[in-house]
Kinemage of the C-alpha trace (Angstrom):
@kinemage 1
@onewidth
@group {chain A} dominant
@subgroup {mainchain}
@vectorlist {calphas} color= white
{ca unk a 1} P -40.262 -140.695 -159.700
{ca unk a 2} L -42.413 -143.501 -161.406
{ca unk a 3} L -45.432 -141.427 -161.076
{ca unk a 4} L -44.036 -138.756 -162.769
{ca unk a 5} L -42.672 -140.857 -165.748
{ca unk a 6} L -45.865 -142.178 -166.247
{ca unk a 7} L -47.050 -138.480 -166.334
{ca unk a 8} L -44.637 -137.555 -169.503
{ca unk a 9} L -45.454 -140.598 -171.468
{ca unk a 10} L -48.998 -140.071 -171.108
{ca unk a 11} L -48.385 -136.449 -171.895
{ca unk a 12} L -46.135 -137.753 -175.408
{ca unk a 13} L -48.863 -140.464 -175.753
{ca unk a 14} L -51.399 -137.751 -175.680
{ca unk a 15} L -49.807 -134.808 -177.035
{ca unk a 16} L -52.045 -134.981 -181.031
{ca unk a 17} L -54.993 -135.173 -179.191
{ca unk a 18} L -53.856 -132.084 -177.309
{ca unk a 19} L -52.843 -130.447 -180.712
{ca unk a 20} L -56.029 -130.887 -181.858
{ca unk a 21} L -57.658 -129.777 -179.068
{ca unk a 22} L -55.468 -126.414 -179.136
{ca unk a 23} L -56.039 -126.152 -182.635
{ca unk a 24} L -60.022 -126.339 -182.776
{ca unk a 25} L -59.897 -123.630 -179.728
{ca unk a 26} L -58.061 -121.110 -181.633
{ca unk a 27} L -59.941 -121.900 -185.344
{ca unk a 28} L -63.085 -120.718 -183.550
{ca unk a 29} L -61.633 -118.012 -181.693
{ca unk a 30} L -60.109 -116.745 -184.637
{ca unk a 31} L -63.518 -117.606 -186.946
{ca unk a 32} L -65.514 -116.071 -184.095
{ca unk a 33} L -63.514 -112.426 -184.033
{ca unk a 34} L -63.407 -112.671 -187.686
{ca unk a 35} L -67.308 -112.574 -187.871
{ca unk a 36} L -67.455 -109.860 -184.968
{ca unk a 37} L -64.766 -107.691 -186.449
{ca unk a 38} L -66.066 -107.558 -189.954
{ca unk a 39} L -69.535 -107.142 -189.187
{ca unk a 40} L -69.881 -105.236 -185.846
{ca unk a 41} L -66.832 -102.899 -186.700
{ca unk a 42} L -66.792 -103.231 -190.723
{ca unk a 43} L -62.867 -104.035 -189.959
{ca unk a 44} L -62.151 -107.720 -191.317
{ca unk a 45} L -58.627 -108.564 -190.755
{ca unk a 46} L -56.703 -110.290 -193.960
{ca unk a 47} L -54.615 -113.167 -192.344
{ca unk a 48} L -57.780 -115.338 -190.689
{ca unk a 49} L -58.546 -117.232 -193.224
{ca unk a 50} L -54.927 -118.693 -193.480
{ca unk a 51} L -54.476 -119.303 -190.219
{ca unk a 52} L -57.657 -120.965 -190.727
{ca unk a 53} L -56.241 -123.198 -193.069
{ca unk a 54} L -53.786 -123.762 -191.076
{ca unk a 55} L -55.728 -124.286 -188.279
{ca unk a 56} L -58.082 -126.961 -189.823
{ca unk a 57} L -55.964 -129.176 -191.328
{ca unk a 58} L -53.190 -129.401 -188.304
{ca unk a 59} L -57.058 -129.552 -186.152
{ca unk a 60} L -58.072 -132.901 -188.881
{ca unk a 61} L -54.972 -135.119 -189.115
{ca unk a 62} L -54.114 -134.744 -185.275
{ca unk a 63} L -57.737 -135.601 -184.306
{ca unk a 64} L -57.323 -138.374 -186.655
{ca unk a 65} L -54.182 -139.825 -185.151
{ca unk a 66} L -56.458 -139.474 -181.498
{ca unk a 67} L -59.345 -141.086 -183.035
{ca unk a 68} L -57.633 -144.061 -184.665
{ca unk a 69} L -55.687 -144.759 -181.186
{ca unk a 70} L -59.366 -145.526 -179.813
{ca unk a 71} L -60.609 -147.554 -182.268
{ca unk a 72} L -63.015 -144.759 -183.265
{ca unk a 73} L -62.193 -144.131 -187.079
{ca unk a 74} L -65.514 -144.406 -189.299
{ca unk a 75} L -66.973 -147.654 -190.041
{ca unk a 76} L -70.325 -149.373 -190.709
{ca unk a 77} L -70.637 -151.229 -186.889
{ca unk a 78} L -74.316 -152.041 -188.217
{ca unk a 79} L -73.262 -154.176 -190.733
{ca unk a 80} L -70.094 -155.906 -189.419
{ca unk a 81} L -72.248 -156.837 -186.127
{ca unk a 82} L -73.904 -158.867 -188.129
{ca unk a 83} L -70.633 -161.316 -188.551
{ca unk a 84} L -70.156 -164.107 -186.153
{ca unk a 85} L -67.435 -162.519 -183.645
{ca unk a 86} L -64.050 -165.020 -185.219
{ca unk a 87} L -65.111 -163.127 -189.016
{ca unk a 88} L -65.223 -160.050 -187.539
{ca unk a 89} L -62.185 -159.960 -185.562
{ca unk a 90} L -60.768 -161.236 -189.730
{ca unk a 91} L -62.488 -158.093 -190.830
{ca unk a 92} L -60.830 -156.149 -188.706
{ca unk a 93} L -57.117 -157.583 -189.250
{ca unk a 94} L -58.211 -156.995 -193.281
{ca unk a 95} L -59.452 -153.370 -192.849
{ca unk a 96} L -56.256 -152.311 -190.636
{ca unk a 97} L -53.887 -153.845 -193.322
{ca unk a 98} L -55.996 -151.614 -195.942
{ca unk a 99} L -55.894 -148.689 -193.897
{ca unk a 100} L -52.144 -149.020 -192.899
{ca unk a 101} L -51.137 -149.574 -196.733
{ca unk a 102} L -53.093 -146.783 -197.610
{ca unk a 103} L -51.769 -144.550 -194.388
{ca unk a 104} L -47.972 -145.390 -195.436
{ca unk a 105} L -48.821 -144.412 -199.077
{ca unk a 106} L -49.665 -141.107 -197.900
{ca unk a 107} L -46.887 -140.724 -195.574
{ca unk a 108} L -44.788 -141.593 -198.607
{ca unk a 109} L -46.123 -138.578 -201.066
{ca unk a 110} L -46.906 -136.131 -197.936
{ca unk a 111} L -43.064 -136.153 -197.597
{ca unk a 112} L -42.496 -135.926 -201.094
{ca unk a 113} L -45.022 -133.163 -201.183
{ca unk a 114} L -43.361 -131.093 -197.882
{ca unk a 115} L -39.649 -131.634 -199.494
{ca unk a 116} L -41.007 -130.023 -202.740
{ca unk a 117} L -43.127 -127.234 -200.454
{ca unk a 118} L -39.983 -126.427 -198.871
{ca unk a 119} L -37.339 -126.653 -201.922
{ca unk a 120} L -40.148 -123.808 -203.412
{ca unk a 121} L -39.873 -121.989 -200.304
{ca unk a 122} L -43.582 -121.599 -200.676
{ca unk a 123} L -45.580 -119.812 -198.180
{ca unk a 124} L -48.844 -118.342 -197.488
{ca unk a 125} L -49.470 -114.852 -199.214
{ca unk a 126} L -50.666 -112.415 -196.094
{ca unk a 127} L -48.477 -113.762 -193.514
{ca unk a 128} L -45.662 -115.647 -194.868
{ca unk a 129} L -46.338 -119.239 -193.159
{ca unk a 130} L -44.030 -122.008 -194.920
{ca unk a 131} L -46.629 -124.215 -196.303
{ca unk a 132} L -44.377 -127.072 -195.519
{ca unk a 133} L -44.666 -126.626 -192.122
{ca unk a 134} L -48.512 -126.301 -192.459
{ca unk a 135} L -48.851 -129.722 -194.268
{ca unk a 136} L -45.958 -131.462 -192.897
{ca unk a 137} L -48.567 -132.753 -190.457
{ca unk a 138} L -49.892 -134.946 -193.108
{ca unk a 139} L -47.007 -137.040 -193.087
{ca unk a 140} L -46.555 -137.033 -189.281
{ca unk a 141} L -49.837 -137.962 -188.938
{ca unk a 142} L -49.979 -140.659 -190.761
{ca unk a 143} L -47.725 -142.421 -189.072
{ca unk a 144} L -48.902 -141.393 -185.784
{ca unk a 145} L -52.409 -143.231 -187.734
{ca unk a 146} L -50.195 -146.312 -188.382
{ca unk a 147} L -48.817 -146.210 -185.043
{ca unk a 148} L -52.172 -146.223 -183.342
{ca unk a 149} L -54.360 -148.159 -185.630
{ca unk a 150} L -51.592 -151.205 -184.443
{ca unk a 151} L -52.080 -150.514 -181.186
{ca unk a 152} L -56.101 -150.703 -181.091
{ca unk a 153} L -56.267 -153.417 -183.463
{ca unk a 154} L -53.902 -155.583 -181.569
{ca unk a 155} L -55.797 -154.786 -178.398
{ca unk a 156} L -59.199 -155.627 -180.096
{ca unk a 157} L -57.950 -158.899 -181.430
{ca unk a 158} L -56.212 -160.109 -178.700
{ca unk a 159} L -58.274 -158.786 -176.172
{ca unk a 160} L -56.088 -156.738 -174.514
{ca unk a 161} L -57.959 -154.108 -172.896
{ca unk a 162} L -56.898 -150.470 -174.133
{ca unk a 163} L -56.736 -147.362 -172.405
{ca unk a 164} L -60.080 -145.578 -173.226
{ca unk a 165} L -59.241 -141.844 -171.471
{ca unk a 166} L -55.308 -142.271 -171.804
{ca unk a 167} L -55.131 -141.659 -167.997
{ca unk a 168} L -53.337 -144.525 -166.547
């Protein structure tokens, strides 16, 4: 039974890296047979470039949430290497506290910007997609970012060794 708890929370843990995953799979399947259809068969179809939309941002902010989890956002390691280790682990404390303020100001306006999406009832033109639900992901992301940038950066600081593959 404890085995297969640990299964589900690493599943939940897990579950924007699988989104992203998912998401980048079906942006180039759908960008692929959008290339073959309108030039091999001179047949484009009209509704792949929203879901590509679609597809790219969910495929962004999810990876993002991953990334951040890892420690892996971008940064210049070249130049804060050259830092004695104590001003470095500083650095990072300042650069998650700049991050996370900037991470809950977006999570502030993204659901300021999905209540007004959905209030509009605005949607996509071809296939009707609520463009709330397409960039209500902001907002869930960036907590998910806030969420995960704690965890790494309280593992790096206190030396805490974090899960690298999310497996155990």
């Amino acid at each position: 039974m404890e085995e297969m708890m640990k299964k589900v929370i690493n599943f939940f843990v897990n579950l924007d890296l699988y989104i992203a995953c998912v998401t980048l799979v079906v942006l180039i399947l759908i960008t692929f047979t959008g290339v073959i259809s309108r030039y091999c068969f001179n047949a484009p179809y009209t509704w792949g470039e929203e879901m590509q939309l679609f597809m790219i941002v969910w495929t962004i902010w999810f990876a993002g949430s991953a990334s951040c989890r890892y420690g892996q956002q971008i940064c210049v390691d070249m130049v804060v290497d050259l830092f004695p280790k104590t001003f470095q682990k500083v650095l990072e404390v300042v650069i998650y506290i700049i991050s996370a303020a900037l991470l809950f100001y977006l999570f502030k306006k993204g659901i300021v910007y999905v209540q007004q999406l959905y209030k509009t009832n605005r949607t996509t033109e071809i296939l009707h997609i609520s463009r709330a639900l397409i960039y209500s992901c902001v907002p869930i992301c960036s907590l998910l970012m806030i969420v995960n940038m704690t965890y790494a950066t309280w593992c790096s600081v206190f030396g805490k060794k974090k899960k690298e593959e999310g497996n155990e």
